[in-house]
OpenMM code with the backbone's topology and positions (N, CA, C; nanometers):
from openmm import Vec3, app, unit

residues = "UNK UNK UNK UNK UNK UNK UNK UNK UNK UNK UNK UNK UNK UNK UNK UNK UNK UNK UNK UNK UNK UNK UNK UNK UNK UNK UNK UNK UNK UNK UNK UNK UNK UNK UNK UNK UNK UNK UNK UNK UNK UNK UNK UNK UNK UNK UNK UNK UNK UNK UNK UNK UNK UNK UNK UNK UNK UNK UNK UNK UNK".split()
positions = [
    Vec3(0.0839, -0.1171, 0.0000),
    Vec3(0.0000, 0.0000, 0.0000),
    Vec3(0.0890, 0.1242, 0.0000),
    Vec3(0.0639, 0.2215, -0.1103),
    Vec3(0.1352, 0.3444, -0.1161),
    Vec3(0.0862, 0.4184, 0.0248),
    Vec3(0.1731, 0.5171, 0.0472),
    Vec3(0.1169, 0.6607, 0.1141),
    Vec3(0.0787, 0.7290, 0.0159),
    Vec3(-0.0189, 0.8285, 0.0328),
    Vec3(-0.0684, 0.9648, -0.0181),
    Vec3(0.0327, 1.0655, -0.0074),
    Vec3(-0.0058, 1.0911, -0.1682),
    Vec3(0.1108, 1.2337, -0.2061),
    Vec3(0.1258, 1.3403, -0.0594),
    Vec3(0.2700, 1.3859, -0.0264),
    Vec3(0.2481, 1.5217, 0.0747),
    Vec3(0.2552, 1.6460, -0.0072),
    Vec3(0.2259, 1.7310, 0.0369),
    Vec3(0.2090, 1.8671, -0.0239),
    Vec3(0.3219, 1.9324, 0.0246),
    Vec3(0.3956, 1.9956, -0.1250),
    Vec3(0.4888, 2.0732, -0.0406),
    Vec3(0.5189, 2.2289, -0.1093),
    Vec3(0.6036, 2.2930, -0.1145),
    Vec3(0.5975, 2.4166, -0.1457),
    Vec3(0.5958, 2.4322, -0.3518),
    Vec3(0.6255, 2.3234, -0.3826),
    Vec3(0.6679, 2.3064, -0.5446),
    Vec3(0.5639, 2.1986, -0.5601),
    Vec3(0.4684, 2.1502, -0.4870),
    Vec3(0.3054, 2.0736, -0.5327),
    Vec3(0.3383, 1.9370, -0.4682),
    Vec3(0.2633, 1.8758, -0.5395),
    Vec3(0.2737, 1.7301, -0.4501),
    Vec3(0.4001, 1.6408, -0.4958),
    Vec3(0.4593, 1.5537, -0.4058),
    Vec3(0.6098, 1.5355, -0.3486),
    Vec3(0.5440, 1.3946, -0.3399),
    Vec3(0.6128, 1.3195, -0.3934),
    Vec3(0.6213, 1.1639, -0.3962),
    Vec3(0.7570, 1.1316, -0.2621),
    Vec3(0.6783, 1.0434, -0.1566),
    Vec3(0.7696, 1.0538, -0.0403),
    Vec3(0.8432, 0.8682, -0.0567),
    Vec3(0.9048, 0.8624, -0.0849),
    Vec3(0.9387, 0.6562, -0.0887),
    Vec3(0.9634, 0.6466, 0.0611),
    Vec3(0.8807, 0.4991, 0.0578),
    Vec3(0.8770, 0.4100, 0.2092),
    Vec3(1.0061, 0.3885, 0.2778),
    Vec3(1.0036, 0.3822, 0.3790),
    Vec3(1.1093, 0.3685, 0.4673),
    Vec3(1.1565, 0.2129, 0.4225),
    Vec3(1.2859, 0.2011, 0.4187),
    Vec3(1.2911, 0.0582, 0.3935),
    Vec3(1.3534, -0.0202, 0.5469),
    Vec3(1.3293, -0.1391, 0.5709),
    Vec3(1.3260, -0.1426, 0.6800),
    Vec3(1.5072, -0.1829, 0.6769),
    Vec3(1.5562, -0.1648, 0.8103),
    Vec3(1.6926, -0.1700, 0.8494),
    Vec3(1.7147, -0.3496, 0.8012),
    Vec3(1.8537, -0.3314, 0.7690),
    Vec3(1.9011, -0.4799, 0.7229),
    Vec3(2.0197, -0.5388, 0.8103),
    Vec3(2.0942, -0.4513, 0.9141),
    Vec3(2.2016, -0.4646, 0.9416),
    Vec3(2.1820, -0.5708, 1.1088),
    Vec3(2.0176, -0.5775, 1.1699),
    Vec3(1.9902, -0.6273, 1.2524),
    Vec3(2.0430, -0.8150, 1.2229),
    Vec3(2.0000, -0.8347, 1.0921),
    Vec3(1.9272, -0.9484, 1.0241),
    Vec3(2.0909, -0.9955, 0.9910),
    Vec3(2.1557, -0.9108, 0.9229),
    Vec3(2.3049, -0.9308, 0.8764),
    Vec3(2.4242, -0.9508, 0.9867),
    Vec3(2.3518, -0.8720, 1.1175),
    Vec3(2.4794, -0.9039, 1.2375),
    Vec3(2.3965, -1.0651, 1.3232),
    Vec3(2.2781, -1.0506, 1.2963),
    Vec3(2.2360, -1.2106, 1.3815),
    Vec3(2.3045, -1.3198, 1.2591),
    Vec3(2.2715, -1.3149, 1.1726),
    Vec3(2.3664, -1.4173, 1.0644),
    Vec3(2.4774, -1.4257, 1.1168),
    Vec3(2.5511, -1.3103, 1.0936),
    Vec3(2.7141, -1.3206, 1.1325),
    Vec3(2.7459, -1.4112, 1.2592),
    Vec3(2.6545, -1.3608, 1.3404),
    Vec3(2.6935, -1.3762, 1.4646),
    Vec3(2.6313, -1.5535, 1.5077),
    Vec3(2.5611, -1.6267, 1.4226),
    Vec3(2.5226, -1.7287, 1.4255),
    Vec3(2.6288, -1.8260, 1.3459),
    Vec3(2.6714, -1.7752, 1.2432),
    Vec3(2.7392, -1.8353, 1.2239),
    Vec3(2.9555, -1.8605, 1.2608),
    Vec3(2.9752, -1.7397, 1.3416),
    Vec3(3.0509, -1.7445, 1.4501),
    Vec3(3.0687, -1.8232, 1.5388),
    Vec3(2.9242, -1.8625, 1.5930),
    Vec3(2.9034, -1.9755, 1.7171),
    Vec3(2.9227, -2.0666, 1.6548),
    Vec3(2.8525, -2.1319, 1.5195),
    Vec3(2.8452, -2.2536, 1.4851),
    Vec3(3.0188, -2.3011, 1.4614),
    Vec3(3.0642, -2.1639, 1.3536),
    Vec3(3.2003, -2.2406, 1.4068),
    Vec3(3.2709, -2.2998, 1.4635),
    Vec3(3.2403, -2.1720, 1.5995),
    Vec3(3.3213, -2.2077, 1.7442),
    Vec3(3.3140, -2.3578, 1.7744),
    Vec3(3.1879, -2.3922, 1.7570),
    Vec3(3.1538, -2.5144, 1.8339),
    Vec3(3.2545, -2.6081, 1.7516),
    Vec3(3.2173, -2.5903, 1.6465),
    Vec3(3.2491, -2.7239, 1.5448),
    Vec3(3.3955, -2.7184, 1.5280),
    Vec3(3.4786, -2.5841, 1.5550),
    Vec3(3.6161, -2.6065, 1.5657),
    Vec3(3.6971, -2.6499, 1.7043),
    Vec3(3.6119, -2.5576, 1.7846),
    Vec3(3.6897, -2.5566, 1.9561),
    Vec3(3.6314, -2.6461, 1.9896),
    Vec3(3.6170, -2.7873, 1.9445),
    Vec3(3.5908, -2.8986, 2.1265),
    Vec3(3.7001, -2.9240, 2.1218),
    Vec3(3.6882, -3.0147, 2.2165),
    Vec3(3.8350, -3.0887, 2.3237),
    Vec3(3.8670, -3.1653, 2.2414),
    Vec3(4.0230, -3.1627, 2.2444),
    Vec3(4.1118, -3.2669, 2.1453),
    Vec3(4.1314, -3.3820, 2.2874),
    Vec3(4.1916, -3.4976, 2.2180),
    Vec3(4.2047, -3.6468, 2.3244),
    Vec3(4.3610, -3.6145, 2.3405),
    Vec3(4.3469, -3.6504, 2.4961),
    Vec3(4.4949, -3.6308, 2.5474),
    Vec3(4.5968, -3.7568, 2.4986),
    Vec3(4.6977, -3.7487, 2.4585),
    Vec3(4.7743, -3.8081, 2.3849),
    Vec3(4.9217, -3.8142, 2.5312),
    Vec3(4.9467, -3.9785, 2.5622),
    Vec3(5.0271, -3.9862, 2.6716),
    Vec3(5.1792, -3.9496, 2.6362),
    Vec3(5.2268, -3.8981, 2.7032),
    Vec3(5.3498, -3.8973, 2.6723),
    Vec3(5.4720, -4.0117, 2.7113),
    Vec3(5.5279, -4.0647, 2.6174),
    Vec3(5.6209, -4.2247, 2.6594),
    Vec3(5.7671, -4.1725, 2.6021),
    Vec3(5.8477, -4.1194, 2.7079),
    Vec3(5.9731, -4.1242, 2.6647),
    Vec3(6.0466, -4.1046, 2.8185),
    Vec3(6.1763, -4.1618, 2.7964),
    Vec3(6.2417, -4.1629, 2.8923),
    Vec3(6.3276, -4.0534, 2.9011),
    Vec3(6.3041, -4.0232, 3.0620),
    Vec3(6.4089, -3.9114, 3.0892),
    Vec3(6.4963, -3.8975, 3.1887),
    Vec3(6.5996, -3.8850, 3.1390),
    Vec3(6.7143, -3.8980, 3.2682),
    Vec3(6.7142, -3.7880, 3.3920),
    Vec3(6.7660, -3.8319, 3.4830),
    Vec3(6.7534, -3.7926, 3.6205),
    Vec3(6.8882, -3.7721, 3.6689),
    Vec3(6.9060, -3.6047, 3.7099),
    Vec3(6.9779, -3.6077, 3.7726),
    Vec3(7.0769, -3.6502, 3.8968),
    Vec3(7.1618, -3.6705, 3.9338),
    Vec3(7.2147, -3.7965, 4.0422),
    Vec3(7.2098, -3.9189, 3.9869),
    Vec3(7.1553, -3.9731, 3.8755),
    Vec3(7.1513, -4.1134, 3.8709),
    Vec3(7.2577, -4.1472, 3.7455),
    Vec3(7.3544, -4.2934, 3.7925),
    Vec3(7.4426, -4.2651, 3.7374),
    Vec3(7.3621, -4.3415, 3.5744),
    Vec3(7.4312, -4.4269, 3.4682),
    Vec3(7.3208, -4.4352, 3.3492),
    Vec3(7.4653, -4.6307, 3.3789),
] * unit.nanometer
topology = app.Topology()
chain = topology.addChain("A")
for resn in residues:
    res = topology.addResidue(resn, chain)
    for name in ("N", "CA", "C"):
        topology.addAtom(name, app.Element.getBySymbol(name[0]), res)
């Protein structure tokens, strides 16, 4: 649905609709797909033992 012409000092003035903001819609994206990353990159890696021998001071070999 249009608005009705406004009247202005040079006759009637065609006013265009507000368009609605996009940057709400564009930072929840962003920001959704940030998390999904996170998740899917940052879990816990498996602890891996460590097996090597190490010498000790005082002890003769």
């Amino acid at each position: 649905m249009r608005r009705p012409p406004r009247l202005s000092p040079s006759g009637l003035e065609e006013t265009p609709l507000p368009r609605p903001r996009r940057w709400p819609l564009i930072a929840g994206v962003a920001a959704t797909v940030l998390l999904v990353l996170a998740w899917f990159d940052g879990g816990e890696e498996p602890l891996h033992p460590i097996a090597e021998t190490v010498a000790l001071p005082g002890q003769g070999q």
